[in-house]
KEMIKE-641956 format. One line per 3 residues: number of its first residue (from 1); for each residue y, x, z of C-alpha. Coordinates in steps of 0.05 Angstrom, whole numbers. Example, Ala and Ser with C-alpha at 12.3 -4.5 7.8 and 13.67 -1.06 7.14 Angstrom:
BEGIN
1> -90,246,156; -21,273,143
END
This chain:
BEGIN
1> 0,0,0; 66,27,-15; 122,36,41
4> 159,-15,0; 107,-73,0; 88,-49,85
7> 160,-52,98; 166,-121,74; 98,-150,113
10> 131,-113,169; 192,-154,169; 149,-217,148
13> 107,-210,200; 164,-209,246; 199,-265,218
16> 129,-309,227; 131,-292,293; 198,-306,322
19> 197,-376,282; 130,-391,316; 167,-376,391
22> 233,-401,382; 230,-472,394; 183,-476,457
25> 219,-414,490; 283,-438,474; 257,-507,500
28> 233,-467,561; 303,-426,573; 335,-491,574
31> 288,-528,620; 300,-469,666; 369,-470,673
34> 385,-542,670; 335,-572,728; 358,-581,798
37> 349,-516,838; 298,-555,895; 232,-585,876
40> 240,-644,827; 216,-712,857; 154,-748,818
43> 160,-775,753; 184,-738,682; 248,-756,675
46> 268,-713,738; 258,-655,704; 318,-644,667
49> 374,-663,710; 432,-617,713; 430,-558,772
52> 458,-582,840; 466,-655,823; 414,-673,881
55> 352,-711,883; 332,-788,896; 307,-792,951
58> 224,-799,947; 176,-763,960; 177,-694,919
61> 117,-660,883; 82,-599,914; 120,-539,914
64> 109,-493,844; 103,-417,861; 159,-400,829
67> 201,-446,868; 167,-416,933; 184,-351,902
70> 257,-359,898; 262,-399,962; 257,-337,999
73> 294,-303,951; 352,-360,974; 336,-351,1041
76> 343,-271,1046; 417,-274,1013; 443,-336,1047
79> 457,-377,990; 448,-455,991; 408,-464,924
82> 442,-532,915; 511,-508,921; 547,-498,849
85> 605,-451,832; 673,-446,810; 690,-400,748
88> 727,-348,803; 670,-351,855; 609,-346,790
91> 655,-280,775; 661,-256,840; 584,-263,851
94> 578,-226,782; 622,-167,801; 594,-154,865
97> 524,-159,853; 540,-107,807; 579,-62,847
100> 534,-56,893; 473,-44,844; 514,19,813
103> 522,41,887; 448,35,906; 427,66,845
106> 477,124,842; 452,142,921; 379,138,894
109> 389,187,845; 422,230,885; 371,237,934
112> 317,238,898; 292,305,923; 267,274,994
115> 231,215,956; 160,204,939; 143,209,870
118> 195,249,853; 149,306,818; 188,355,854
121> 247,342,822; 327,357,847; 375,307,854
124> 416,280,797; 484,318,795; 542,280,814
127> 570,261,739; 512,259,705; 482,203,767
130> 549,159,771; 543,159,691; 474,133,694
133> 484,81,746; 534,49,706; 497,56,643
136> 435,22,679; 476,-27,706; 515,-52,645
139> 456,-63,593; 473,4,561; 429,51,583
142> 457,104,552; 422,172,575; 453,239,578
145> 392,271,601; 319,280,586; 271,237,617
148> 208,268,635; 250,331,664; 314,296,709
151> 281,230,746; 216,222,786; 167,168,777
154> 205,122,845; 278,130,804; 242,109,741
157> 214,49,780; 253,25,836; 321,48,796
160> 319,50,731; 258,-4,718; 294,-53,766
163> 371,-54,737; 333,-72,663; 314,-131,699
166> 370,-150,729; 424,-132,688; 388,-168,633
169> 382,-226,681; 463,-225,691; 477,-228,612
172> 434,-285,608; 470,-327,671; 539,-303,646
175> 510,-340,572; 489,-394,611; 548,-415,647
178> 591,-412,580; 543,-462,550; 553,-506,611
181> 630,-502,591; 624,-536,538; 563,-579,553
184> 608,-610,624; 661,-652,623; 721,-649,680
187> 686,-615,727; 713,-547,757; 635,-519,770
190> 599,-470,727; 528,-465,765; 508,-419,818
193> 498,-345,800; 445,-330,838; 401,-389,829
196> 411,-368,750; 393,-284,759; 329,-306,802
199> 305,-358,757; 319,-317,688; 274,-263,728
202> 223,-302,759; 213,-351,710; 235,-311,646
205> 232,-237,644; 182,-220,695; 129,-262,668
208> 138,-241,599; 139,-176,624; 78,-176,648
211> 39,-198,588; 73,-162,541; 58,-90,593
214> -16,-119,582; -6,-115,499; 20,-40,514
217> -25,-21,554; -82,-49,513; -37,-6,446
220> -41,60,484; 21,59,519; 20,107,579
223> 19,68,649; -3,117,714; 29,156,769
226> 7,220,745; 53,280,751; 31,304,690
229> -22,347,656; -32,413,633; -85,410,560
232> -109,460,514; -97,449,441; -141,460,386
235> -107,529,379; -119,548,445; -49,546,473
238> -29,504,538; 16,437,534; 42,400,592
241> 35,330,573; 71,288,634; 48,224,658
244> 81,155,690; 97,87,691; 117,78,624
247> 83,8,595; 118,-26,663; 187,6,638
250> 181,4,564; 160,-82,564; 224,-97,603
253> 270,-45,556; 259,-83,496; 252,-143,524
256> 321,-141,569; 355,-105,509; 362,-52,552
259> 349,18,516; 329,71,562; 270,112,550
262> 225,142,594; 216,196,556; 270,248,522
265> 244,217,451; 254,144,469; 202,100,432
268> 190,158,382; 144,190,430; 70,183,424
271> 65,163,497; 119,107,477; 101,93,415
274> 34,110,404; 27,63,334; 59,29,284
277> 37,-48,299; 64,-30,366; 130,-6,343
280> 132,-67,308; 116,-102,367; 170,-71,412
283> 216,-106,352; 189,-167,361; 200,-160,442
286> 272,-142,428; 290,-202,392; 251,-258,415
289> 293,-275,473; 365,-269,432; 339,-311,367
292> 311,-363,420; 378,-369,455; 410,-417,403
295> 357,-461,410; 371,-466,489; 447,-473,472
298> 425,-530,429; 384,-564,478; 434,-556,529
301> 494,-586,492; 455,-639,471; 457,-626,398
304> 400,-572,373; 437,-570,297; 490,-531,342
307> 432,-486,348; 413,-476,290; 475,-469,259
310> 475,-401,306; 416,-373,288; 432,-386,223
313> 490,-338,218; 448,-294,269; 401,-293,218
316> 440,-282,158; 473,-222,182; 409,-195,204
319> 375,-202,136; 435,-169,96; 438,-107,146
322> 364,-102,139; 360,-96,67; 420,-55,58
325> 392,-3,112; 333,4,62; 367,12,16
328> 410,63,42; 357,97,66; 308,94,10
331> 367,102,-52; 434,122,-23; 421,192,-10
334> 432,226,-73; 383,255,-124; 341,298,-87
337> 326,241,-34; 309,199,-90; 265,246,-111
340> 225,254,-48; 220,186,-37; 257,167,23
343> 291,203,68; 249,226,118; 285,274,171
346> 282,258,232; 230,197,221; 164,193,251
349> 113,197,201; 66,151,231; 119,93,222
352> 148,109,159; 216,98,128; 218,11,129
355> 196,6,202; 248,58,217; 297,19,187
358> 276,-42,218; 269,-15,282; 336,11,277
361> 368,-47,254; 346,-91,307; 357,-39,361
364> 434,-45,334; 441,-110,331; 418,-121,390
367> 444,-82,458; 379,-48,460; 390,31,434
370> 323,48,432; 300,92,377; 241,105,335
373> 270,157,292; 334,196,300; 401,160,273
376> 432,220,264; 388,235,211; 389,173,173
379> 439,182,102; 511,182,121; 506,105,92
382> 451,92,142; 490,120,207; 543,74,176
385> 504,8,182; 483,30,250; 555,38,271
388> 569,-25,227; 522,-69,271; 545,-47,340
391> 617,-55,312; 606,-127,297; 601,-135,371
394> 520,-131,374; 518,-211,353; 466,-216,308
397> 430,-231,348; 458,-188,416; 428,-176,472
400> 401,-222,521; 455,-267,538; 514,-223,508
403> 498,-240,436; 499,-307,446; 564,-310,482
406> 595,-263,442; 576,-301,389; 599,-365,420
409> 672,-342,421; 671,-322,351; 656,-389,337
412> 714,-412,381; 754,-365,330; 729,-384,271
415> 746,-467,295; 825,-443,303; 822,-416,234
418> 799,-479,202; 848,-514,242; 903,-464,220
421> 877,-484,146; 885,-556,150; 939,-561,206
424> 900,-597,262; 890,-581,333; 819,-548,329
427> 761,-571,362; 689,-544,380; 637,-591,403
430> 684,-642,432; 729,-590,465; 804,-576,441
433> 823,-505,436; 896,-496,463; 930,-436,467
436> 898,-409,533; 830,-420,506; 850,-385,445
439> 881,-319,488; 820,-317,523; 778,-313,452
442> 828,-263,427; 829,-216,478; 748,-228,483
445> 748,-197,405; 804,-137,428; 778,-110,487
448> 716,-79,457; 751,-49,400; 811,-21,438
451> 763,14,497; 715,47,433; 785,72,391
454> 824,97,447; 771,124,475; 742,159,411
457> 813,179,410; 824,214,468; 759,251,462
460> 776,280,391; 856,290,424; 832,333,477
463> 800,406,480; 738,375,532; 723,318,483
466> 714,364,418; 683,422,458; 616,379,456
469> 617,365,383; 554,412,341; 588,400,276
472> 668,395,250; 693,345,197; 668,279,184
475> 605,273,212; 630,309,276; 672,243,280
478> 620,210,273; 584,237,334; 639,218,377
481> 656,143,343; 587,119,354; 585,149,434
484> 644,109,447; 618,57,391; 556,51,437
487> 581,56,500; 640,3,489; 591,-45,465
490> 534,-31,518; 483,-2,469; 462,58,487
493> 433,94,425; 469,164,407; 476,205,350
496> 446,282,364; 490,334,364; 543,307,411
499> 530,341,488; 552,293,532; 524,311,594
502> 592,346,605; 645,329,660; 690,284,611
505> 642,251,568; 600,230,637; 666,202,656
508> 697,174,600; 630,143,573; 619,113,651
511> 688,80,647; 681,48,569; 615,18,587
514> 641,-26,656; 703,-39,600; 665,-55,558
517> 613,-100,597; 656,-131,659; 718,-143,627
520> 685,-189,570; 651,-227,619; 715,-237,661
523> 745,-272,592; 675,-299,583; 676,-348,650
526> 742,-362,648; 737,-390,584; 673,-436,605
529> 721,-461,660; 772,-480,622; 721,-519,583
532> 682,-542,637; 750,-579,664; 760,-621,593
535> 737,-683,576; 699,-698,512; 752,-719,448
538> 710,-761,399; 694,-736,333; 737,-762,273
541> 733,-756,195; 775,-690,203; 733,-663,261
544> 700,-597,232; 630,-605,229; 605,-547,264
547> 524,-554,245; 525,-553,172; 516,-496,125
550> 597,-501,111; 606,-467,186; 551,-415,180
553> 589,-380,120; 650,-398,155; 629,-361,221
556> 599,-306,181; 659,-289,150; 699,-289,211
559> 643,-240,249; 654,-184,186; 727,-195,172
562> 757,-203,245; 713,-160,282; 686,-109,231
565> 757,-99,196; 783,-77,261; 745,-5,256
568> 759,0,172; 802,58,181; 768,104,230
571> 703,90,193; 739,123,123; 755,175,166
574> 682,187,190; 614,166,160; 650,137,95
577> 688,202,80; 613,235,97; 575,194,39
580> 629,206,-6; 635,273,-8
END
């Protein structure tokens, strides 16, 4: 079979697959978040009533597990399960819970030398630790150090392991408390925070976590407590091949959108890895939960064309950066590339040019950053699509939760541009858009943009920032655009060739990734309580219809024009100037 024809039953495979999950575990997202946080009374209709709107009073069904589960959960943080939460209070509960997960996780690091399981390793240095606990802590997961050499097996599992949990868990309750914006009418409450993170990990990520560690496992995915071991290759020499946890970590770093590898290599390493149909499968694990998310948002606003409408422009965008990645990668390299075949530096053999794409398209488009091959070997038009789909704000689909709120106040934008067309008040699923729902959108689409160009800025400004840089002109630009690229937009994936394990880059990295995570989700929930606090306005014969094919070009056309425009001219300065020449 030729890499052409496995490349496209790669991608068809995929597609088959998400189809077949996206209704019932969008279905089941919804179902989560929308029943009342105690046990539901007898009889079906209970099931979906809206969190914290009480219970008749009969007599209720046996307790499920995971409701015991998170009782104690409730009971060990002092929070009244029934109690919902004002747009301020959901934030504050956001913001803390995170500050205090950077702080536990920077003090783990640091003294990791006393812990068990530490394979005799030293404690993180100061920079390099505080960079990493933000990193963790924001979805990025951006590492500045390798692996298997800087963090014991306990750091791997009660630091690192844990914050892909749970800062995938706060993505998805920041997503869900948007949707409950618009889905409310003049109420001032958003939900309860923590009744959303432990249900998103109790009844979401943890058990899909442990099924798909099984499907590792069972594809040769490394999963022990080894230190490591010393073998004897076929030439006689000695190789220290090191051990761990790794199918526990690498299930929940897909799956969470989260990035980090256990390894130096990320998902290129054999131990990773180990096959192609499980490369594919680490894909399908990255976007199952972001492609299902539009359903949920359907479900939950009561109208699933809404959804689909979503997905559809999700999916759209997807397919076109896709096919121009192989193609960039298979023909835009010049003649001796085209020659050869492919190009194939920095690729793993065993996956080939078209799962490398694929896996690096998704791993883009998504918050993930997790690499099979090495994206600063891809054609200069190649690292440009990879910079292209972080750019567009990681959307299509985005991570778990961010993707679909981000891509939820795109479509508040793209509503106020019809409106500007046809001079009416615009409107988006029964909510006007005045002018402070419209500032919060707008500075939503700036923030991002102005934390990855001043910061790429100051780094190519100042003698610190361009002391890391391996190469000069263009693609040295590069190297610096997609850090900040990747760490303004919670990614995590790097090009080679940039040190940034260095005092400024530990520091300036640290800082865009909170930008570029907290301050979104600041606009984010005070947006879904402006919402929340409407009433419904009844559609009319001018009312843009917001499900039909009409709005998905519409919407798509905003994402590439508002959002991807914005970087235009540092791009010609970098990887466009690069293929050019």
């Amino acid at each position: 079979m030729s890499a052409t024809a496995a490349g496209w039953l790669q991608a068809g495979l995929l597609v088959v697959a998400l189809v077949a999950v996206h209704q019932p575990l969008g279905d089941w997202m919804a179902r989560v978040f929308t029943t009342d946080a105690s046990p539901a009374p007898e009889g079906p209709k209970s099931r979906l009533r809206p969190l914290g709107s009480g219970r008749p009073k009969s007599r209720p069904r046996p307790q499920s597990p995971h409701w015991r589960v998170e009782k104690v959960v409730y009971r060990a943080v002092g929070v009244d399960a029934d109690t919902e939460q004002r747009w301020p209070t959901y934030l504050r509960s956001v913001l803390a819970f995170s500050l205090v997960s950077v702080l536990f996780l920077y003090l783990l690091q640091r003294v990791q030398a006393v812990l068990p399981w530490s394979n005799d390793m030293a404690g993180v240095e100061g920079g390099s630790a505080w960079n990493t606990a933000v990193s963790f802590v924001t979805n990025t997961n951006w590492q500045g150090y390798a692996g298997e050499s800087t963090m014991g097996h306990l750091v791997q599992m009660a630091g690192l392991a844990v914050q892909n949990f749970v800062s995938a868990a706060v993505g998805l309750a920041v997503a869900v408390a948007l949707v409950r914006g618009f889905a409310r009418t003049r109420t001032d409450r958003l939900g309860n925070f923590w009744v959303d993170l432990t249900r998103a990990l109790t009844r979401l990520l943890l058990p899909l976590s442990v099924l798909g560690a099984i499907v590792l496992v069972l594809g040769g995915v490394v999963q022990n407590l080894s230190a490591g071991t010393d073998a004897t290759t076929l030439s006689g020499a000695t190789q220290f091949l090191p051990g761990g946890p790794v199918a526990s970590q690498e299930v929940i770093k897909q799956l969470g959108t989260n990035g980090g590898g256990f390894y130096n290599a990320n998902s290129a390493h054999p131990f990773e890895g180990p096959s192609a149909w499980i490369s594919l499968f680490e894909v399908f694990l990255m976007l199952v939960i972001p492609f299902s998310l539009p359903r949920t948002f359907g479900r939950m606003v009561g109208d699933e064309r809404q959804g689909l409408a979503i997905v559809g422009v999700m999916g759209a965008l997807f397919a076109a950066s896709l096919a121009l990645s192989n193609w960039a990668q298979a023909r835009a390299g010049g003649a001796a590339l085209q020659l050869a075949g492919a190009a194939t530096e920095g690729q793993e053999v065993r996956f080939g040019g078209p799962l490398s794409a694929l896996f690096g398209t998704a791993t883009t488009l998504t918050s993930t950053g997790a690499v099979n091959a090495m994206h600063d070997s891809f054609t200069p038009t190649g690292g440009l699509l990879t910079l292209a789909n972080m750019m567009l704000g990681e959307v299509a689909p985005g991570g778990v939760g961010s993707g679909l709120y981000g891509m939820l106040v795109l479509a508040v934008i793209a509503v106020f541009v019809a409106g500007l067309m046809v001079g009416r008040t615009p409107e988006y699923l029964g909510k006007k858009l005045g002018r402070r729902e419209m500032t919060l959108a707008s500075l939503y689409v700036l923030t991002t943009p102005a934390t990855v160009l001043i910061g790429t800025a100051v780094a190519m400004a100042t003698d610190a920032g361009r002391g890391s840089m391996l190469n000069d002109g263009p693609h040295g630009l590069s190297e610096v655009l997609y850090a900040f690229t990747s760490a303004g937009n919670n990614n995590g994936s790097a090009f080679a060739g940039l040190s940034a394990n260095t005092p400024f880059y530990n520091t300036a990295l640290g800082l865009a990734m909170a930008f570029g995570r907290f301050v979104p989700i600041v606009l984010v929930l005070a947006l879904a309580g402006r919402l929340a606090q409407q009433g419904k306005t009844p559609a009319t014969a001018g009312t843009l219809p917001t499900q039909q094919v009409l709005f998905v070009g519409l919407l798509s056309a905003v994402v590439l024009v508002v959002v991807g425009l914005t970087y235009f001219p540092v791009l010609s300065l970098g990887p466009l100037a690069e293929a050019l020449s």
